[in-house]
VOVEX-528086 format. One line per 5 residues: their letters; for each residue y, x, z of N, C-alpha, C. Coordinates in Angstrom, 1 decimal. Layout:
BEGIN
a = Y,X,Z,Y,X,Z,Y,X,Z  ...
end
This chain:
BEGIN
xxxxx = 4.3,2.6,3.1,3.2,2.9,3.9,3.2,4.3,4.4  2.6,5.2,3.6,3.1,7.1,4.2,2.7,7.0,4.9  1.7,6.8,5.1,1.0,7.2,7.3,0.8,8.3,6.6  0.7,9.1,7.7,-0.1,10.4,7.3,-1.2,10.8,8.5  -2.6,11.0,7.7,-3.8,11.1,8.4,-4.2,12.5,8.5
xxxxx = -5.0,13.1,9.6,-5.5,14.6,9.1,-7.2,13.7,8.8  -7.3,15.1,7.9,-8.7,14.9,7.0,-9.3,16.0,7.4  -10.2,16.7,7.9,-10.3,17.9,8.0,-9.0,19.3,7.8  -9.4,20.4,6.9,-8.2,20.8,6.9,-6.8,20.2,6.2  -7.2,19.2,5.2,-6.2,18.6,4.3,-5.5,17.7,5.2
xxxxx = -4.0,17.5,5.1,-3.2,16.3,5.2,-3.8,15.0,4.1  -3.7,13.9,4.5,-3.7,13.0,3.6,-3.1,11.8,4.0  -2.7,10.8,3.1,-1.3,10.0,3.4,-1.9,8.8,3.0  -1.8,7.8,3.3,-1.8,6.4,2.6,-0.6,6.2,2.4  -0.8,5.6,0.5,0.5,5.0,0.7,-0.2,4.0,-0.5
xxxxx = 1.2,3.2,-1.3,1.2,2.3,-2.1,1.5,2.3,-3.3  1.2,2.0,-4.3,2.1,2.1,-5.7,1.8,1.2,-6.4  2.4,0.6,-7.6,2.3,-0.4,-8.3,2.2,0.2,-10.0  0.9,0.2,-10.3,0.8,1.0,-11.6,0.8,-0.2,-12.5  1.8,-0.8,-13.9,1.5,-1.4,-14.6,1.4,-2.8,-14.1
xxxxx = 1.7,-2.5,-13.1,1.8,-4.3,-12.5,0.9,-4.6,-11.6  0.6,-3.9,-11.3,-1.0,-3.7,-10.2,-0.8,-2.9,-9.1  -1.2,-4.0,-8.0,-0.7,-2.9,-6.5,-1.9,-2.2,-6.2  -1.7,-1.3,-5.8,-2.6,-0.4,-5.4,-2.3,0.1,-3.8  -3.2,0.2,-3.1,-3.7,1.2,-1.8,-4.9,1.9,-1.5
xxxxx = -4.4,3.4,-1.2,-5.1,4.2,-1.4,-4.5,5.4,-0.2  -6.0,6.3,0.1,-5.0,7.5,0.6,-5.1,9.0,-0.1  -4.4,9.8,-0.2,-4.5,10.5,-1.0,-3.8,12.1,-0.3  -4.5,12.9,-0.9,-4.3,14.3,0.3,-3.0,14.3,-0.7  -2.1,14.9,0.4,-0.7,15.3,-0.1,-0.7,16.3,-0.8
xxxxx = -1.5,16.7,-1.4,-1.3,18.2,-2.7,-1.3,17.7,-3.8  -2.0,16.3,-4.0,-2.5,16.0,-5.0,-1.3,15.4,-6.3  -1.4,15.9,-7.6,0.0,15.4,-8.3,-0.2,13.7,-8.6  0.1,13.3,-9.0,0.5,11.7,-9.5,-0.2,11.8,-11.0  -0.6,12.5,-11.5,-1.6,12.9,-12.9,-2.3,12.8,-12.1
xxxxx = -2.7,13.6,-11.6,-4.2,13.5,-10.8,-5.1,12.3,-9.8  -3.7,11.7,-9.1,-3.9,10.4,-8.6,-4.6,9.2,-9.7  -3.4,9.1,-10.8,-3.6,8.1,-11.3,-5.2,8.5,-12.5  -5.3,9.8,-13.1,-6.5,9.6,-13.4,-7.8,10.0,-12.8  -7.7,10.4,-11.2,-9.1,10.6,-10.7,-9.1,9.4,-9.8
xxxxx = -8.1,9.3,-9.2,-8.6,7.6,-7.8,-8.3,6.7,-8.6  -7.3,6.5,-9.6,-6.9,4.8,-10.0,-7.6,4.7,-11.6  -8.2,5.9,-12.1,-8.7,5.4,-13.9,-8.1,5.2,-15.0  -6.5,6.2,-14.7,-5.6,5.5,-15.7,-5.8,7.4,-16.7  -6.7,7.2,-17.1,-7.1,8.3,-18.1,-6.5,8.7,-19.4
xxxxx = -5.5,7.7,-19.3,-4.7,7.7,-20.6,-3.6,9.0,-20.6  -3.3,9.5,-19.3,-2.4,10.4,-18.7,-2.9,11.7,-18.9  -2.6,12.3,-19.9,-3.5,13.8,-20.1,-2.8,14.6,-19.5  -3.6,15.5,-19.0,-3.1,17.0,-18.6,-2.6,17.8,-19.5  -2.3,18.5,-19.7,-2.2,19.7,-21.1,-1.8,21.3,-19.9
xxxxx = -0.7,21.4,-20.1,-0.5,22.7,-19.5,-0.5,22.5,-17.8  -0.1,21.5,-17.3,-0.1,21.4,-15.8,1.2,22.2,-15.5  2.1,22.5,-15.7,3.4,23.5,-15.2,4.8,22.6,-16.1  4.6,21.1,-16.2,5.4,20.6,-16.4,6.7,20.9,-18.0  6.0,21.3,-19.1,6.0,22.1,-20.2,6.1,20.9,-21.3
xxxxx = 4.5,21.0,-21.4,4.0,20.0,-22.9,4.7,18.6,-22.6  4.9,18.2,-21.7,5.4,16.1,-21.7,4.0,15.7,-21.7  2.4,16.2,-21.8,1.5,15.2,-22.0,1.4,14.1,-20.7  1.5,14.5,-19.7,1.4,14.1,-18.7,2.8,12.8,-18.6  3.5,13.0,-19.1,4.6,11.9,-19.2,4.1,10.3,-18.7
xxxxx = 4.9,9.5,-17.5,4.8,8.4,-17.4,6.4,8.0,-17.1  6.6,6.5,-16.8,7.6,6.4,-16.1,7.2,6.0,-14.7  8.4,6.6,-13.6,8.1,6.0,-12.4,9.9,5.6,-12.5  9.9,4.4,-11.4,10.7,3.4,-11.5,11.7,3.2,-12.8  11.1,2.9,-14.1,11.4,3.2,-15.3,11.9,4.6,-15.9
xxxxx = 11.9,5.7,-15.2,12.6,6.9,-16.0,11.1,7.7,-16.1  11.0,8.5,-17.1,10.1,9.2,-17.5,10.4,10.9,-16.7  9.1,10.8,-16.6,8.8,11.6,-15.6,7.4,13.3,-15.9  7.7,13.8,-15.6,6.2,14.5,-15.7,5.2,14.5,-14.7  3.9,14.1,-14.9,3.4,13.5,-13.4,2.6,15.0,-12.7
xxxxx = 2.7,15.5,-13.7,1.7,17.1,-13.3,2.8,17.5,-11.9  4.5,17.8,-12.7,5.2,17.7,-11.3,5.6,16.4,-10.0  5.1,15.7,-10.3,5.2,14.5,-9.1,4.5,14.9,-8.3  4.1,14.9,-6.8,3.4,14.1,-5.7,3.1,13.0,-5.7  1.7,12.4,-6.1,1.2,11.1,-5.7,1.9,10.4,-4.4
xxxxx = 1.9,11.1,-3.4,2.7,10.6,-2.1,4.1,10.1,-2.3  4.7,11.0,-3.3,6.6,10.7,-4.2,6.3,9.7,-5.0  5.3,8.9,-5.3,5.4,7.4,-6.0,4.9,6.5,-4.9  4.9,6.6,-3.5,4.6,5.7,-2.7,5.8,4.7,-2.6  5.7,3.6,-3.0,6.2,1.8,-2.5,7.1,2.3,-4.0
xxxxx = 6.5,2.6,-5.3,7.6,3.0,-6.3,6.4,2.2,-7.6  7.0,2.2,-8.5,6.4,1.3,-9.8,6.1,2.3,-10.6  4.6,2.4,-11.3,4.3,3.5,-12.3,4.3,2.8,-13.6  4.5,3.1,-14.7,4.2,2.8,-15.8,3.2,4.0,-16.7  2.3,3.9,-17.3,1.3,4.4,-18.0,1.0,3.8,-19.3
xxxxx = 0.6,4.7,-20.1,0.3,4.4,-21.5,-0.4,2.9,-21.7  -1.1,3.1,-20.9,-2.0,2.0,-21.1,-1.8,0.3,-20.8  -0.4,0.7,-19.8,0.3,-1.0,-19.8,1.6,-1.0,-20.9  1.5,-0.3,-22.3,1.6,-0.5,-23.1,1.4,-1.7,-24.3  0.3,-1.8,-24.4,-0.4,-2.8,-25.2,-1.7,-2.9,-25.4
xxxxx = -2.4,-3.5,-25.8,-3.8,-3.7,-25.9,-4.5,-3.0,-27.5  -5.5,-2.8,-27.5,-5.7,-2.7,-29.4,-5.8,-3.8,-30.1  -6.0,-5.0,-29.5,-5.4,-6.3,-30.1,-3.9,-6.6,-29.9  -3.5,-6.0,-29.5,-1.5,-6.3,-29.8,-1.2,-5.2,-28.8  -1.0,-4.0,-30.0,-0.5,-3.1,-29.6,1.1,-3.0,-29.2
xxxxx = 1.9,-2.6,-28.5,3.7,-2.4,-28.6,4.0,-2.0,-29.7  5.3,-2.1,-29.9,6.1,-2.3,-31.4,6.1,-0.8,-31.3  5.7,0.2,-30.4,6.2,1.4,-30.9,4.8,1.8,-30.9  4.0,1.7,-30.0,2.5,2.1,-30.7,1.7,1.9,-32.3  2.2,0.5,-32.7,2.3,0.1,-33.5,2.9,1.3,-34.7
xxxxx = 4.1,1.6,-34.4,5.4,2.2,-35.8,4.4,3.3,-35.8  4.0,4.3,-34.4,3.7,5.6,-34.7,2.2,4.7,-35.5  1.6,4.4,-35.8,0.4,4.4,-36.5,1.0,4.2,-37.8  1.9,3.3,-38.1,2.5,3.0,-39.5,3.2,4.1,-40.0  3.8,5.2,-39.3,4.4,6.1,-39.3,4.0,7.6,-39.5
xxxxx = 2.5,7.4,-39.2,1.9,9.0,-39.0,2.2,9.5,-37.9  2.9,9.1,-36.7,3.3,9.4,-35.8,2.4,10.2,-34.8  0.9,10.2,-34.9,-0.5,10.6,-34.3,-1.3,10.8,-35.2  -1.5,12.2,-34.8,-3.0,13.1,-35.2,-3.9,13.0,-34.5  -4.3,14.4,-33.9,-5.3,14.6,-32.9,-5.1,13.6,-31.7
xxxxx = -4.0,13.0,-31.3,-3.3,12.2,-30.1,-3.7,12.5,-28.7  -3.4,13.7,-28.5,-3.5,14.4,-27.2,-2.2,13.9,-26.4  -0.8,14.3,-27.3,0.0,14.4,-26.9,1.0,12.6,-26.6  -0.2,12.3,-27.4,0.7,10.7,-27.8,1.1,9.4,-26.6  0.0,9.8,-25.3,0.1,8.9,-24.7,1.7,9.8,-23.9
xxxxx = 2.1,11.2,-23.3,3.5,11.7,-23.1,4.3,11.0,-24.0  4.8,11.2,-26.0,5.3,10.8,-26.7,5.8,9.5,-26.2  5.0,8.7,-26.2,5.0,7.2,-26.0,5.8,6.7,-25.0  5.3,7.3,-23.5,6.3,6.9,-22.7,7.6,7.5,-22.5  7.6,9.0,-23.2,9.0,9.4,-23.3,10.0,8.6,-23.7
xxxxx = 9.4,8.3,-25.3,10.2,6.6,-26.3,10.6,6.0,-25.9  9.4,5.2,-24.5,9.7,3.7,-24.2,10.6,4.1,-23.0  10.7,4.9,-22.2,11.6,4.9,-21.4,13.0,4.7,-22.1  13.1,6.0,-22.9,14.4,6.2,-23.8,15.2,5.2,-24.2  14.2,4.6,-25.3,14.7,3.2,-25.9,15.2,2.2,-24.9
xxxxx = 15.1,2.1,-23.7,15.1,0.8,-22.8,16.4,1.3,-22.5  17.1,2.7,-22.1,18.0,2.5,-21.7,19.5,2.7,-23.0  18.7,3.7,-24.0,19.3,3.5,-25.8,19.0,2.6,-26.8  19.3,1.8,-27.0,18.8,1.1,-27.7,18.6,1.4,-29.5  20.3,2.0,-29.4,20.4,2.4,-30.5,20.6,3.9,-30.9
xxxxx = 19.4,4.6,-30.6,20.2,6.1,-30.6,20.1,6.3,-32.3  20.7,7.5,-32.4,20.4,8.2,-34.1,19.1,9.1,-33.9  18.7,9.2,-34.9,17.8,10.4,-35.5,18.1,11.5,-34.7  19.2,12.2,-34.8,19.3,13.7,-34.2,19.3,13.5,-32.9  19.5,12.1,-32.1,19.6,11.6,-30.5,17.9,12.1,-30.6
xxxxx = 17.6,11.0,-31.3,16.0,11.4,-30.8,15.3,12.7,-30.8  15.9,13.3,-32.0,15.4,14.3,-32.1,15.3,15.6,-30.8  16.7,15.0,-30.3,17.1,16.2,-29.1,16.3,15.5,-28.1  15.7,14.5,-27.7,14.8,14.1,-27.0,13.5,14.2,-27.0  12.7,14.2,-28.1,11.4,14.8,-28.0,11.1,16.1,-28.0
xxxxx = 12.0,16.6,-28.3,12.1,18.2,-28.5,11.8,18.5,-26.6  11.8,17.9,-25.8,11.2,18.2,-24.7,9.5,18.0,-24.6  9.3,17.7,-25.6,7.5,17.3,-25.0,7.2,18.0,-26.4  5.7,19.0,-26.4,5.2,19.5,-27.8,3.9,18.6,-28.0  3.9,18.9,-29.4,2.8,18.6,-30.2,2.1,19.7,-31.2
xxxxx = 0.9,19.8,-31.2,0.8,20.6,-32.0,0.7,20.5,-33.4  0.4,19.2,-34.2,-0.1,18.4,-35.1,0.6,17.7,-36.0  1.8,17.3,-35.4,2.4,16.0,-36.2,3.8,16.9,-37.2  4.6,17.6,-36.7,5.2,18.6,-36.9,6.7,17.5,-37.0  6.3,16.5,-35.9,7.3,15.6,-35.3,8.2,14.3,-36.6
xxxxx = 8.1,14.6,-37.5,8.7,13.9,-38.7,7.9,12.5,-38.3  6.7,12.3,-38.4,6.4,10.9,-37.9,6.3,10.3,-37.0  6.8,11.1,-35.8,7.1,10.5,-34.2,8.6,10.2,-34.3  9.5,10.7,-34.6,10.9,10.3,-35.1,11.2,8.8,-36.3  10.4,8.7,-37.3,10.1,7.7,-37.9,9.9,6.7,-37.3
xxxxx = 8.9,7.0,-36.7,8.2,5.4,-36.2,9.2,5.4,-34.5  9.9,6.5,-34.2,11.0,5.6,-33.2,11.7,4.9,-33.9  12.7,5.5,-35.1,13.4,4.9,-35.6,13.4,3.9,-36.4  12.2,3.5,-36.7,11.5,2.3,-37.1,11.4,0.8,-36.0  11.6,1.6,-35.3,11.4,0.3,-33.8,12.9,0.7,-33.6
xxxx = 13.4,1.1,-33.8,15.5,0.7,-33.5,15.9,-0.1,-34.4  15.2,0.3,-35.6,15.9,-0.3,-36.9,15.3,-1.6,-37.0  13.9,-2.0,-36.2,13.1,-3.3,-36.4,14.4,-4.6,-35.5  15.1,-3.7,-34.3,15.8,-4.7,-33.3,16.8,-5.9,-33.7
end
């Protein structure tokens, strides 16, 4: 879609995206990042900010399954593309096997960071199936936490490798 409309001074674009299985149309000023999209126009609040300079991973989703930081995306750079978000995840009545491990695992404290954590994982895993401990290790080591001091986010991946 990408038209691009003027709004006053702002540019703004319609476009499309499919968050979690859900089409969406909308238009949206081209400044705006893809965090911002998805939790001020579309409600997907599960997507936290933290630093906004593409640092912490909170903001982590996948767009066309690779994990992404959405603070650095353009809303407009996920137009006619597939989002995934924490929250097409699982439900609290049947949570995913890895939302699941991190609770059995200690995997989440404060859980700021957990909805990033999560999709970092589920991206990972889909295309590793079987990584090692130190694999993972060198993989979350891109997104912080302040809380967990990471030994139970490691766990409960490797609990969902070891479940396969």
């Amino acid at each position: 879609m990408s038209d691009s409309v003027q709004s006053g001074d702002h540019r703004t674009h319609e476009i499309t995206l499919t968050v979690n299985g859900q089409h969406h149309e909308l238009v949206i000023e081209a400044r705006k990042t893809l965090a911002d999209t998805l939790r001020h126009e579309l409600g997907y609040t599960g997507t936290h900010l933290g630093c906004e300079h593409g640092i912490c991973g909170a903001c982590t989703v996948l767009l066309d399954g690779q994990p992404v930081r959405s603070c650095l995306v353009f809303g407009v750079q996920a137009d006619g593309r597939q989002v995934e978000t924490v929250e097409g995840l699982g439900t609290l009545e049947n949570l995913s096997r890895l939302q699941q491990a991190f609770m059995d695992h200690h995997g989440l404290q404060c859980g700021f960071c957990t909805p990033g954590f999560l999709m970092l994982l589920t991206g990972y895993l889909r295309d590793h199936p079987a990584p090692t401990r130190e694999e993972l290790q060198g993989v979350i080591a891109s997104n912080l936490c302040r809380c967990t001091g990471y030994q139970g986010i490691i766990d409960a991946a490797m609990a969902v490798v070891e479940s396969r």
